[in-house]
C-alpha positions in Angstrom: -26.4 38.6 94.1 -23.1 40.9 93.3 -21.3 41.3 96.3 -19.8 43.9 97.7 -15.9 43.9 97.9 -14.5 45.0 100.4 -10.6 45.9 101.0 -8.6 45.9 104.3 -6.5 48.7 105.1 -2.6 47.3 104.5 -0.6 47.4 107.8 2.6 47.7 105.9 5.2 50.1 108.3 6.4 52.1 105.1 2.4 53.2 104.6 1.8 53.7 108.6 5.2 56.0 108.3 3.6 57.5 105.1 0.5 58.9 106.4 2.0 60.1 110.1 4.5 61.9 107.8 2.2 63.6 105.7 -0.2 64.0 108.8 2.7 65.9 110.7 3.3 68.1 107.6 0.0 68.8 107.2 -0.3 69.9 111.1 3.1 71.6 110.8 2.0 73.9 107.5 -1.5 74.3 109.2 0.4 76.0 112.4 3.0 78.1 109.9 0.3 79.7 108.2 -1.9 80.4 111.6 1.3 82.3 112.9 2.3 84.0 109.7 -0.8 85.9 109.0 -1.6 86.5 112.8 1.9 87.6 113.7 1.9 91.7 114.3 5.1 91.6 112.0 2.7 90.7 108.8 3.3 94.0 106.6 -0.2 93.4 105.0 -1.5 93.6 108.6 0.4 96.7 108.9 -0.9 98.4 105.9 -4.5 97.4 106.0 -4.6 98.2 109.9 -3.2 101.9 108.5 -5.8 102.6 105.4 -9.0 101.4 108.1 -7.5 104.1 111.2 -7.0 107.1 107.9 -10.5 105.5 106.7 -12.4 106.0 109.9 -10.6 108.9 111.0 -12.1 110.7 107.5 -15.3 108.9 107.9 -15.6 110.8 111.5 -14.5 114.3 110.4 -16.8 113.9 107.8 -19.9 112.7 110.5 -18.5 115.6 112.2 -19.5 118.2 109.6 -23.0 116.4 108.5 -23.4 117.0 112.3 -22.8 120.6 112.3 -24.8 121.1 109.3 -27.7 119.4 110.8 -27.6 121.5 114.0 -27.5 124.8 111.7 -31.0 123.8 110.0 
């Protein structure tokens, strides 16, 4: 019968130290990014929030008209 091996995790400090390090960095680039592109000072914010309020501003004065139009049949 082949046996399975089977391998214990190391308990060295320098690993330990290793994967809280790259733990924290990965919890520390996770909250950098949630901030950056939530954060009202985000130019792309800015300028896609600006094209949707022109876009939906034309899209109602053109429901407006089609409105109009369909009163005058």
């Amino acid at each position: 019968m082949l046996a399975i091996p089977f391998y214990d995790f190391p308990s060295s400090p320098l690993l330990i130290i290793g994967a809280l390090g790259i733990t924290i960095a990965l919890a520390v680039f996770f909250t950098a990014y949630q901030k950056y592109f939530n954060s009202p000072l985000n130019r792309e914010i800015q300028q896609k929030k600006k094209a949707l309020l022109k876009e939906k501003k034309e899209l109602n004065e053109r429901l407006e008209i089609i409105e109009k139009d369909l009163k005058n049949l």
